[in-house]
C-alpha positions as CSV (number, residue, x, y, z in Angstrom):
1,X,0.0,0.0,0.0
2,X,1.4,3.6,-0.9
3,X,0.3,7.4,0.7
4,X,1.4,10.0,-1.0
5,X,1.8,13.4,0.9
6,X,1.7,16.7,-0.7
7,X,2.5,20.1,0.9
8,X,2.7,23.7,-1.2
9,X,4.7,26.0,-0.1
10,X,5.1,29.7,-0.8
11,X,6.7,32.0,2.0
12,X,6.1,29.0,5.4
13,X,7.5,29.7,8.8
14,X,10.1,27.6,8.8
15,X,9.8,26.7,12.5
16,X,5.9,25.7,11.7
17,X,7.0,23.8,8.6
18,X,9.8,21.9,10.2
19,X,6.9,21.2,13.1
20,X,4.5,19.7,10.3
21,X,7.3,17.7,8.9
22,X,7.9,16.1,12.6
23,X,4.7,15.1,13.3
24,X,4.3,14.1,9.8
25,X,7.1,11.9,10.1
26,X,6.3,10.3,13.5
27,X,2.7,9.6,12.1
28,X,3.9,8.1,9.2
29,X,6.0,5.7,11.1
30,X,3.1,3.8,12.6
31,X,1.7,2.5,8.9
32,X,3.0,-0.9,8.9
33,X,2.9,-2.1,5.5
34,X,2.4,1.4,3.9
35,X,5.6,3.5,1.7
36,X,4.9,7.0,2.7
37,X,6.1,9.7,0.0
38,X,6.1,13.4,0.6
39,X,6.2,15.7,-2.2
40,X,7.0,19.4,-1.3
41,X,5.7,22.0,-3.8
42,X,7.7,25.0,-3.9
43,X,6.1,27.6,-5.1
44,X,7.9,30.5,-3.8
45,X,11.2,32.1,-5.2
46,X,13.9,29.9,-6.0
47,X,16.6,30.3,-3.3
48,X,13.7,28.2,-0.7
49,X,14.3,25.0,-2.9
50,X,17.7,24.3,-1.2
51,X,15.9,25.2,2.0
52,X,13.0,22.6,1.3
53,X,15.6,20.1,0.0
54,X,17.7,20.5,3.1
55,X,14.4,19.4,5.3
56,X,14.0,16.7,3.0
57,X,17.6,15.2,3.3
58,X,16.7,15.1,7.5
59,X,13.6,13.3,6.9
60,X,13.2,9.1,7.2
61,X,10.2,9.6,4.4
62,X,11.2,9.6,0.2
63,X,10.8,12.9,-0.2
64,X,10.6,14.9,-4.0
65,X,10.8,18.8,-3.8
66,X,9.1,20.5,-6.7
67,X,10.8,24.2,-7.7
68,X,10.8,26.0,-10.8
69,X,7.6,26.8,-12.2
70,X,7.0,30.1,-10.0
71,X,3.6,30.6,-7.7
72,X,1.2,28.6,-9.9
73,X,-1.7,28.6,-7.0
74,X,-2.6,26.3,-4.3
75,X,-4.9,23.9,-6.0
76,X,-2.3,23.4,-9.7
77,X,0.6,23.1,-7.2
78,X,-0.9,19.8,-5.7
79,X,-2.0,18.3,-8.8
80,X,1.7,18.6,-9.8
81,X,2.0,15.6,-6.9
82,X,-0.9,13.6,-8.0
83,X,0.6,11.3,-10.7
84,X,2.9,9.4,-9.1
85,X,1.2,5.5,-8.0
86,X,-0.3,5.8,-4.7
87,X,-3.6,4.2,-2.9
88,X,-4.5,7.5,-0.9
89,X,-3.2,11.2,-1.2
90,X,-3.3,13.2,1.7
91,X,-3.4,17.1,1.0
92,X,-2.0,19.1,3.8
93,X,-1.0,22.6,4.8
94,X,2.4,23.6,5.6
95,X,1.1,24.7,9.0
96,X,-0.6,21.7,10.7
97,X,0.2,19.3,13.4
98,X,-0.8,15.7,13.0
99,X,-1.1,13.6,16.1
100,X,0.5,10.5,16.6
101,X,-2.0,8.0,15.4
102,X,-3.7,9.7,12.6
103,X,-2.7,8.4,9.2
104,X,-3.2,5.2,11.1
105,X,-6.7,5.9,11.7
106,X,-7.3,7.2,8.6
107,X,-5.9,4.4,6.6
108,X,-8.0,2.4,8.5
109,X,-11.0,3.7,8.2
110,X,-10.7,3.9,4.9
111,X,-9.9,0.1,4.0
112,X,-13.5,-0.4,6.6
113,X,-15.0,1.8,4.3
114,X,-14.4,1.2,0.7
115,X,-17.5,3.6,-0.3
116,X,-15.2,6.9,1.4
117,X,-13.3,8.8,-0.9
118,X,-12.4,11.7,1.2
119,X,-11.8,12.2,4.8
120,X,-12.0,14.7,7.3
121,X,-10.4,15.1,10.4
122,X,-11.0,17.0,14.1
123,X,-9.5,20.2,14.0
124,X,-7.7,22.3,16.9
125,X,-5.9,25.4,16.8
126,X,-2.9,25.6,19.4
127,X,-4.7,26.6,22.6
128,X,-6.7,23.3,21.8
129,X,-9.8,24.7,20.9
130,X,-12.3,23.3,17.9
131,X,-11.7,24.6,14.6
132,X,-15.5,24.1,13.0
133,X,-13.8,23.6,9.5
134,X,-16.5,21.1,8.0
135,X,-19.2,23.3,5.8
136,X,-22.5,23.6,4.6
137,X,-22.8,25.4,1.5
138,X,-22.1,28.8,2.1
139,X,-23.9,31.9,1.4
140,X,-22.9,35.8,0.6
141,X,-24.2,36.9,3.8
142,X,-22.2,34.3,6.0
143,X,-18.8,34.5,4.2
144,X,-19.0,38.1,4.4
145,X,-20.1,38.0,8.6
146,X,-17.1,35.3,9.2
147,X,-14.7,36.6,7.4
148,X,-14.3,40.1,7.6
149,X,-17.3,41.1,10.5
150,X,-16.1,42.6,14.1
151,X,-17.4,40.1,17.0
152,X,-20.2,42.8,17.6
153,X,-21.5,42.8,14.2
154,X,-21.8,38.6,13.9
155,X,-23.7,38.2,17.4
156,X,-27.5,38.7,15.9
157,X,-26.2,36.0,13.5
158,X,-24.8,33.8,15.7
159,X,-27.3,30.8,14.6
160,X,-26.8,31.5,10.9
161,X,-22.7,31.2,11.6
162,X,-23.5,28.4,13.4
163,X,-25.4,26.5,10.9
164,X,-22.6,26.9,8.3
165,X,-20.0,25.8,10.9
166,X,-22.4,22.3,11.4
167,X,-21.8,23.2,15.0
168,X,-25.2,20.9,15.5
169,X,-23.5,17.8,14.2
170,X,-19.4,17.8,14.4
171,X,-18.1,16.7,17.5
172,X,-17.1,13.9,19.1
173,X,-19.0,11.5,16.7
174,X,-18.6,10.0,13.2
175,X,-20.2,12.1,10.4
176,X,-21.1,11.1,6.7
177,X,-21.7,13.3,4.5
178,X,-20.4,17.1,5.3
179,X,-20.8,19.2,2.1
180,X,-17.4,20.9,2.5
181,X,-14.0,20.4,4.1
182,X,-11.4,22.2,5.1
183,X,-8.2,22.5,2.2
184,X,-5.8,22.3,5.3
185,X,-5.9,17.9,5.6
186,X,-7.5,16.0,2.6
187,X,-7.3,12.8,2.5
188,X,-8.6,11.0,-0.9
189,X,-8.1,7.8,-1.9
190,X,-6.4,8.5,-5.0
191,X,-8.9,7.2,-8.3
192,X,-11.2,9.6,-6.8
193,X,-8.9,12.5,-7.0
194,X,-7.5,11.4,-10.3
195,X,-11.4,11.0,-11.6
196,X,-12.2,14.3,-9.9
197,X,-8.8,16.0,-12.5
198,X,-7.3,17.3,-9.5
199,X,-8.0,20.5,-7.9
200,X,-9.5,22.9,-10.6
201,X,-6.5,25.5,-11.3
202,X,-8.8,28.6,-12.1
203,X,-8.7,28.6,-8.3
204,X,-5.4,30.4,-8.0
205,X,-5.9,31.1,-3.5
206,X,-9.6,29.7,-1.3
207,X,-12.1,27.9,-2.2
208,X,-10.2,25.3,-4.6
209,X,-11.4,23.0,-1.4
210,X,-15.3,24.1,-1.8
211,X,-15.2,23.5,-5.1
212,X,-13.2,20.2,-4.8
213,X,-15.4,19.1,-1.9
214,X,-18.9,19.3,-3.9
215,X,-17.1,17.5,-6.3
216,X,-15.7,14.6,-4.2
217,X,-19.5,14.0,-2.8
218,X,-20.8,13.7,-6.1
219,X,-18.8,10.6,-6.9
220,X,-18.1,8.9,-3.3
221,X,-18.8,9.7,0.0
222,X,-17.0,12.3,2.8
223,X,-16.2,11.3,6.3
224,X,-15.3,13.4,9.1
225,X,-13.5,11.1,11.2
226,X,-12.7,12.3,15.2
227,X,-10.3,9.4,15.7
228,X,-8.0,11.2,13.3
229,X,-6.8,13.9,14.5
230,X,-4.6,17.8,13.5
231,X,-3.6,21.1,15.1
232,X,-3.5,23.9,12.6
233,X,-2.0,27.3,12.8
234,X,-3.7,28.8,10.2
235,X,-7.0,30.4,8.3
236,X,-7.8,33.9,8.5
237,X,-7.8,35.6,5.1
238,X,-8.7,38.6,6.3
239,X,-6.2,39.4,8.5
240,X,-3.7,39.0,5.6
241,X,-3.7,42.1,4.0
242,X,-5.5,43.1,0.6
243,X,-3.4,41.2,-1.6
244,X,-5.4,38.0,-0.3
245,X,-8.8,39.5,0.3
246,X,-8.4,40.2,-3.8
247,X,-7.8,36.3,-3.8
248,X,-10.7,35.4,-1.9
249,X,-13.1,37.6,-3.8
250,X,-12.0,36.5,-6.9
251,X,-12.2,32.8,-6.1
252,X,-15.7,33.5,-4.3
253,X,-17.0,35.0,-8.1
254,X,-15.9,32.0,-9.5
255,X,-17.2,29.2,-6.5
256,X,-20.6,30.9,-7.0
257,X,-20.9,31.1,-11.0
258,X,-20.1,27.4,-11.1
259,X,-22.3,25.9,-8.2
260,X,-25.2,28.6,-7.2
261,X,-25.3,31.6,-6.0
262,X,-27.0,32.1,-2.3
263,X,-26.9,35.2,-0.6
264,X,-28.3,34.5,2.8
C-alpha cells in the first residue's frame, strides 16, 4: 500500500514547517505495510528550494521537492503531486500538526469503508480549541459575517454562523456526508482525485477546497473522522492584507458562478 503526501509552499514559517514535517514523520511511522512519499511544492522564489531540499535530506520519508515553475496557485501546485502511483493522497497545509495515530486511523478507516473517498479530520488550533472547519454550503451573507465582521457585528447571526460551521452535528461523533471540508488535511483515496482531475486550477488562492469538496460528494462519500486527528496554525484571510482579500473575492466569483449563488 502507498500514501502520498503533498504540501505547497510559498513563503512557510520555517519553524511551523519543520513542526509539520515532525509530526508528519512520527505519524507516518506507525503505517506498517504502507511507503509514505512526501512531495514538497515549492512555489515561492527559488533560493527556498535548497531550504526545502535540506528538510528533505533530515527526513526518514522519500521525499521529492518540486521548484521551478514560479507561484502557480494552491490547487495546480498539488496536482503537480498527484501522478505518481499511490492508494490515498493526503493534501495538507504547511502549518498543521498531525497527532501521533492519525494516518493510522485514517488508513483504516478507509480500507473499513471502501464507499469513502475523502476524509475529514477534528480540528484544533494551538490553545486546543475546535476549529468548526466542516461546511454547509455557504452563502454571501455568511462569508461576508465570518470573514471580515467585528465580533459585535456577527452576534444577531450567531445561529446563521452556526449552521454553516455544522456546529449541530461535528463533535465527538462519526459524520457522513459534510458538504465541504477544510483544504488544510484532505485525505482522498487517490482514483477519486484522479477521476475528480485534481484540484480545478482557475482557483489560483480559497475555495479550490469548496469546489473540490462538492465534487468529491458527487462521486463517493466524505467522512469526518474524530479518531483522526490535527492542530492547525492557520485560516484567517482577512487578516492578511488586501493582496489576499483580492484572492478570496475573486475565487468566491468564480465558487458561485459554477455551483449557485445564495446570498443569505
Amino acid at each position: 500500500m502507498r500514501l502520498r503526501v503533498s504540501i505547497v509552499t510559498h513563503a512557510p514559517d520555517i519553524g511551523v514547517l519543520r513542526r509539520t514535517l515532525t509530526t508528519l514523520e512520527v505519524s507516518a511511522a506507525r503505517l506498517d505495510g504502507t511507503t509514505v512519499d512526501l512531495v514538497l511544492i515549492n512555489n515561492g522564489p527559488d533560493e527556498n528550494k535548497a531550504l526545502l531540499e535540506e528538510m528533505a535530506r533530515d527526513l526518514r520519508i522519500t521525499t521529492q521537492v518540486l521548484s521551478g515553475k514560479g507561484n502557480v496557485g494552491y490547487g495546480k501546485g498539488h496536482n503537480l503531486a498527484i501522478s505518481g502511483e499511490s492508494d490515498y493522497h493526503l493534501v495538507l497545509n504547511p502549518d498543521v500538526d498531525l497527532a501521533e495515530d492519525a494516518l493510522v486511523n485514517a488508513v483504516g478507516f478507509m480500507q473499513e469503508h471502501p464507499d469513502c473517498g475523502l476524509l475529514a479530520p477534528v480540528v484544533v488550533n494551538p490553545a486546543g480549541e475546535h476549529q468548526f472547519l466542516c461546511k454547509r454550503y455557504p452563502t454571501v451573507l455568511v462569508l461576508g459575517l465570518r470573514g471580515f465582521a467585528p465580533t459585535w457585528l456577527k452576534r444577531p447571526f450567531a445561529g446563521a454562523l452556526g449552521h454553516y460551521e455544522m456546529r449541530d452535528q461535528i463533535g465527538d461523533a462519526l459524520v457522513w456526508d459534510p458538504p465541504i471540508i477544510s483544504g488544510c488535511f484532505m485525505f482522498f483515496r487517490t482514483e477519486v482525485l484522479r477521476t475528480l482531475g485534481g484540484f480545478d486550477p482557475r482557483y489560483f488562492l480559497y475555495f479550490e477546497d469548496f469546489d473540490i469538496s462538492l465534487r468529491a460528494g458527487s462521486i463517493s462519500r466524505i467522512a469526518y473522522v474524530p479518531k483522526v486527528k490535527i492542530t492547525h496554525h492557520g485560516g484567517h484571510a482577512a487578516r492578511k492584507g488586501p493582496r489576499h482579500l483580492k484572492f478570496f473575492g475573486s475565487s468566491a466569483l468564480k465558487f458561485f458562478n459554477r455551483h449557485g449563488w445564495r446570498w443569505w
